[in-house]
KEDREN-527753 format. One record per residue (C-alpha): x, y, z. Coordinates in pm, 1 decimal, m for minus. Layout:
<atoms>
          u          v          w
          X          Y          Z
...
</atoms>
This chain:
<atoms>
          u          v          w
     3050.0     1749.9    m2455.0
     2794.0     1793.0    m2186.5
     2559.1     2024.2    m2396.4
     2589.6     1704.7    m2694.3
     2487.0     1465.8    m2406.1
     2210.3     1681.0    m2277.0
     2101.1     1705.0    m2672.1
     2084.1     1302.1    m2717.7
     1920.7     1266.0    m2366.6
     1638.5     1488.8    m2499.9
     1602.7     1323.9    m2835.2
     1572.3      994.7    m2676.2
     1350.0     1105.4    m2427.0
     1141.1     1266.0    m2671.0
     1112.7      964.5    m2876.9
     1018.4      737.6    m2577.1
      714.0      931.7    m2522.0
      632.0      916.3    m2922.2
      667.4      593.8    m2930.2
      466.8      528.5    m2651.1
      142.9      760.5    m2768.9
      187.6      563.8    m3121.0
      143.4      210.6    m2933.8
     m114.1      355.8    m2721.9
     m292.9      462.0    m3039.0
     m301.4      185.2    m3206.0
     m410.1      m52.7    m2918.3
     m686.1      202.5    m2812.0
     m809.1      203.7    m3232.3
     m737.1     m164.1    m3237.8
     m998.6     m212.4    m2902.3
    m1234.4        7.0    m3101.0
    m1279.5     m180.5    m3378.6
    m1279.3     m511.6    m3217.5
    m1594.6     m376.6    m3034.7
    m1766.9     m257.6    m3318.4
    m1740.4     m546.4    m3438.9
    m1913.8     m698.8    m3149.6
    m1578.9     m912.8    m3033.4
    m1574.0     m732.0    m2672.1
    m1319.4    m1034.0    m2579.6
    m1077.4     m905.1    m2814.1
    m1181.0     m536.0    m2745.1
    m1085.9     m562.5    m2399.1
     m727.8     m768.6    m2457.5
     m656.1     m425.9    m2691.8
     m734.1     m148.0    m2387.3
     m544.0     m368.3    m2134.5
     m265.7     m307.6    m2417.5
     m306.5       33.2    m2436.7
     m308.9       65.1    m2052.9
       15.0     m107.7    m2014.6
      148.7      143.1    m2236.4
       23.1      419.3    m2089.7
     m141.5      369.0    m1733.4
     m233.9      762.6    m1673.3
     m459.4      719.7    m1988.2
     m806.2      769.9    m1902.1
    m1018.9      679.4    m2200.7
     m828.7      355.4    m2218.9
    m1006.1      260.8    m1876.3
    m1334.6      389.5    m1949.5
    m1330.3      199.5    m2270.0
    m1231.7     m135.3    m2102.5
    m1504.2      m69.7    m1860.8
    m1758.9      m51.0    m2155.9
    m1596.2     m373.0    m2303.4
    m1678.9     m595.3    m2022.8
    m1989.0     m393.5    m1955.1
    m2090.1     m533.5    m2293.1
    m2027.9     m909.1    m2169.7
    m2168.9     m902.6    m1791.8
    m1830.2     m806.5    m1649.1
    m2020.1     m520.8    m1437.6
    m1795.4     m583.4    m1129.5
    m1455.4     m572.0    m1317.8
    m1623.6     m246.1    m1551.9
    m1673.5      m68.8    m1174.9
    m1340.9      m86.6    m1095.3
    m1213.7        6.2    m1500.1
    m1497.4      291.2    m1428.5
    m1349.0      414.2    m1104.7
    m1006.0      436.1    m1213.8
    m1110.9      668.8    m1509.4
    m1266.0      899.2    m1269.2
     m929.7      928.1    m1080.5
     m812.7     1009.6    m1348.1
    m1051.9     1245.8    m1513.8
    m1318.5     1361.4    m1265.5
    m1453.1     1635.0    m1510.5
    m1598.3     1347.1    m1728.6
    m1958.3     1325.7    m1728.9
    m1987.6      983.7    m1945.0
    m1781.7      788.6    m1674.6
    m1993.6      895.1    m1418.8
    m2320.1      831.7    m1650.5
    m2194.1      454.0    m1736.1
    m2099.1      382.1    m1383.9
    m2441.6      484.1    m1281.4
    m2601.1      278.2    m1460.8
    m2378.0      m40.8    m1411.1
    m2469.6       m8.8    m1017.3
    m2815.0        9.8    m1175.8
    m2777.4     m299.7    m1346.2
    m2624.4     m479.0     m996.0
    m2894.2     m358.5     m782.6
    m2699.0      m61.7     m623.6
    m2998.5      195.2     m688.1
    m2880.1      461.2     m476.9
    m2570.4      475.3     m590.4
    m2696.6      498.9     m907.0
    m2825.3      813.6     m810.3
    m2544.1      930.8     m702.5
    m2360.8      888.2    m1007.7
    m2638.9     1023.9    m1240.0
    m2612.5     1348.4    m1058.9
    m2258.4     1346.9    m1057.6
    m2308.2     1352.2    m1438.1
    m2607.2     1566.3    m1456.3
    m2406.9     1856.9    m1259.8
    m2078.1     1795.0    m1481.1
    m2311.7     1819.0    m1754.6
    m2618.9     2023.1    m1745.6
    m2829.5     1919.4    m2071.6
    m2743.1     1562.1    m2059.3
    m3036.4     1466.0    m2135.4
    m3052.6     1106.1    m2106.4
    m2857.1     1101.2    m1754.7
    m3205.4     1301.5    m1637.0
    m3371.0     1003.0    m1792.1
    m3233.3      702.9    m1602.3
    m3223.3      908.3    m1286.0
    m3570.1      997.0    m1307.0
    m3648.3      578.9    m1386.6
    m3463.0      524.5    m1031.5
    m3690.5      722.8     m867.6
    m3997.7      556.9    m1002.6
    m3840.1      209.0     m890.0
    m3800.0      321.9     m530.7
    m4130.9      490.6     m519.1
    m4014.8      872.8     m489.5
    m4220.9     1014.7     m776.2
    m4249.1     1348.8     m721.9
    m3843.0     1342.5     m812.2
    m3933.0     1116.9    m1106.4
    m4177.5     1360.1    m1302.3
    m3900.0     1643.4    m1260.8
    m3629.8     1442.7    m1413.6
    m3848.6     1316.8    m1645.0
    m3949.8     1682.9    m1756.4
    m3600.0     1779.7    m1751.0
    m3537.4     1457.9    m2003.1
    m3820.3     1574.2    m2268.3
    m3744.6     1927.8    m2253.7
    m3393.9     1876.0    m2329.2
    m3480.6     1679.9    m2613.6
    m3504.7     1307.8    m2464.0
    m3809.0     1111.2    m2623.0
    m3981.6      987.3    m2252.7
    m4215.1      741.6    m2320.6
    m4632.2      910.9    m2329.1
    m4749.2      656.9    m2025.5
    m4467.5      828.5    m1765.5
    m4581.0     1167.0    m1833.0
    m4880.6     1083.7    m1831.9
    m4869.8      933.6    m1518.3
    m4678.7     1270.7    m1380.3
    m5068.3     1408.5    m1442.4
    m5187.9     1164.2    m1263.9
    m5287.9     1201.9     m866.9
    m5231.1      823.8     m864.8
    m4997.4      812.0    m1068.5
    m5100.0      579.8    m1319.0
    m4866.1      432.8    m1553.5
    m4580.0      396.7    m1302.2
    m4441.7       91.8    m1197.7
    m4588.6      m82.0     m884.8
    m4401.0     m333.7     m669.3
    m4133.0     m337.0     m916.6
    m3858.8     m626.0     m875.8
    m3530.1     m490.4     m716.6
    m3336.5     m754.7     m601.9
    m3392.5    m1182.7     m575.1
    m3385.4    m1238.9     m215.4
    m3560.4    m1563.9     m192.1
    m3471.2    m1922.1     m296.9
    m3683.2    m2134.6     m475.9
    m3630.2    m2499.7     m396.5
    m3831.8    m2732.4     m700.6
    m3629.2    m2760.3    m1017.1
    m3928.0    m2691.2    m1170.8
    m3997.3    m2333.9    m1058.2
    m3956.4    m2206.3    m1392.6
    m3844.7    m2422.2    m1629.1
    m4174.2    m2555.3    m1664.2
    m4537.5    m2394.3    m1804.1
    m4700.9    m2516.5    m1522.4
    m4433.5    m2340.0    m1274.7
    m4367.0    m1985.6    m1455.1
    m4161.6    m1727.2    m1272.5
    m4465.2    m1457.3    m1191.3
    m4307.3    m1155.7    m1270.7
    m4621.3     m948.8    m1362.1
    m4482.6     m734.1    m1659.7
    m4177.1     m723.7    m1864.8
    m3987.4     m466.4    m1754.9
    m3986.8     m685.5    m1351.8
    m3870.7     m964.4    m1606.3
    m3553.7     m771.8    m1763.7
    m3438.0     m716.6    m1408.8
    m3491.6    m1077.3    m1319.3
    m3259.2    m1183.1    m1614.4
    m3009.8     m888.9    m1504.7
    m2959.7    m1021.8    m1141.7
    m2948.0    m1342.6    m1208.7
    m2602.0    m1509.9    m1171.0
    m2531.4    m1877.9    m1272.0
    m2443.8    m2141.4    m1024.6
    m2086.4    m2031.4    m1008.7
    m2133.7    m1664.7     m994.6
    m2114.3    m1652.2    m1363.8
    m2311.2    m1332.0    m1612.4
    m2617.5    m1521.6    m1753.7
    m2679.5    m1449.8    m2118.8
    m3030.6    m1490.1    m2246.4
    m3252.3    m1450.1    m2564.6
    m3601.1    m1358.1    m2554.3
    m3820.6    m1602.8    m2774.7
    m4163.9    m1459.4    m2661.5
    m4319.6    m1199.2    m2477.2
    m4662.6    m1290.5    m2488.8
    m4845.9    m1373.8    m2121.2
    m4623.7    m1645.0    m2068.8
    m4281.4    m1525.6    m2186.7
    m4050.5    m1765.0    m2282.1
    m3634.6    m1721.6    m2243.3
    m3309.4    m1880.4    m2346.4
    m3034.7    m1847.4    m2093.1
    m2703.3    m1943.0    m2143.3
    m2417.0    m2007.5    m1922.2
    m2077.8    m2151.9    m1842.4
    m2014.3    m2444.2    m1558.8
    m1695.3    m2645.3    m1541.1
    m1567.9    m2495.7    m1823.4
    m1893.3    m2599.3    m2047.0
    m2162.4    m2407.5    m2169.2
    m2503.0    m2450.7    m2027.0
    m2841.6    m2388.0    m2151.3
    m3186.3    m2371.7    m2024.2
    m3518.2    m2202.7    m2134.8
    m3674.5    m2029.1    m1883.9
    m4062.9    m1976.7    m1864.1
    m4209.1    m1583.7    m1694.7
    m4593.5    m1534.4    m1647.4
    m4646.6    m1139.4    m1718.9
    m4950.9    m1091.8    m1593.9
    m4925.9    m1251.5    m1185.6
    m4649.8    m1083.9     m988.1
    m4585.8    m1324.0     m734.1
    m4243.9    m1307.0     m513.7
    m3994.6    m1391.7     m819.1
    m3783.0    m1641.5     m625.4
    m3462.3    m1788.1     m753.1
    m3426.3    m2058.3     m967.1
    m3299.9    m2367.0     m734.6
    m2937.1    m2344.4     m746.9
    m2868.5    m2033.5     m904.0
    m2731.9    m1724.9     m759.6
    m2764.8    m1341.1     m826.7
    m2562.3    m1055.3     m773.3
    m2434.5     m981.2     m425.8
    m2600.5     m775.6     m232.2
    m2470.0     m418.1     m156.5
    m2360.3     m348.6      148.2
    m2331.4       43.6       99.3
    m2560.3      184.8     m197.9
    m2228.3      457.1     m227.8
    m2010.9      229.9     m260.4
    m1770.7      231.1     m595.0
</atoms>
């Protein structure tokens, strides 16, 4: 009698976990498609399915993370990010994505840290060397920048002609000056750039990018945005929700004056790190 109950104790048993690896399947496919199909919302409903099913599964938290990566959810992807690496530490894509989410929130050297976290779990990743090396040129350290960028072409990355160039160059020509890191001042007209005559002064595209990136609505909210024009005076769609409504607004940038890029009056941006390491 005790051997038959042993027996049925294992079948069940055995059939638990099945049946749990089939639901996790099909949740974690299910997430997939939804976000190839661009419907990250629905993506990220399907991981938090598969992660009830099975918790310890790391690939169902590093594709959540990419989910609400996808829709400006770059606080919530940290933590979806951080959990994977618990999990799986030996995972150089986690590390990669997280990297460049802190990128995206102004957290530059932790960035770093994560791109060579990567980099050392994964020697010819290529485009990790890339980003890293595009860090360095923001903060000015460009002697590391022409490595990594070396590293990147060598290993098969296409790096743009005008960076290495500019590696040639004593002066370094072609690298980004005064680039825009973070908004730390307030604007206070409402017409500081929502009007020609009172453009955001940016001075280049790439400055206006990271502008769009940090900024936050008046609730805290991801700002989505379209780019109608790119010519001197660039001209942007944002969009945004408040009270439950969505907002929109179309946003003027002069490319060719970089001038403090303040904050548009009543607006917010992404908080300010208080450790660069932090997760």
């Amino acid at each position: 009698m005790k051997k038959l109950l042993t027996y049925v104790l294992i079948i069940l048993s055995y059939s638990t976990v099945t049946g749990q690896e089939r639901a996790l399947e099909i949740n974690h496919q299910e997430g997939l498609n939804k976000a190839k199909q661009g419907d990250y919302v629905g993506a990220i409903e399907s991981f938090t399915k598969a992660i009830e099913v099975l918790p310890l599964d790391a690939y169902a938290w590093y594709n959540r993370g990419m989910a609400k990566n996808m829709i400006g959810e770059y606080e919530d992807a940290l933590n979806d990010f951080g959990t994977c690496i618990g999990l799986n530490p030996a995972y150089g894509k986690v590390w990669f994505n997280r990297g460049l989410t802190k990128m995206y929130l102004g957290r530059y050297d932790g960035a770093i840290v994560d791109l060579t976290q990567a980099i050392q779990i994964e020697r010819e990743y290529a485009v990790a060397y890339y980003h890293r090396a595009y860090l360095y040129e923001l903060k000015g350290v460009y002697d590391f920048a022409c490595t990594d960028y070396r590293n990147a072409q060598s290993k098969g990355f296409e790096v743009p002609r005008i960076k290495l160039n500019a590696c040639n160059d004593s002066l370094y020509e072609g690298f980004e000056k005064n680039p825009l890191l973070l908004l730390t001042e307030k604007s206070s007209s409402r017409c500081y750039g929502t009007t020609k005559k009172h453009p955001i002064q940016v001075g280049n595209l790439a400055n206006m990018e990271r502008y769009l990136r940090l900024l936050r609505s008046p609730k805290g909210s991801f700002i989505f945005y379209t780019v109608v024009s790119t010519e001197a005076l660039s001209t942007v769609n944002i969009r945004y929700s408040q009270r439950g409504k969505e907002k929109t607004k179309r946003l003027y940038f002069d490319l060719k004056v970089n001038d403090r890029p303040k904050l548009l009056k009543g607006f917010t941006t992404v908080q300010a790190p208080n450790s660069e390491n932090r997760p």
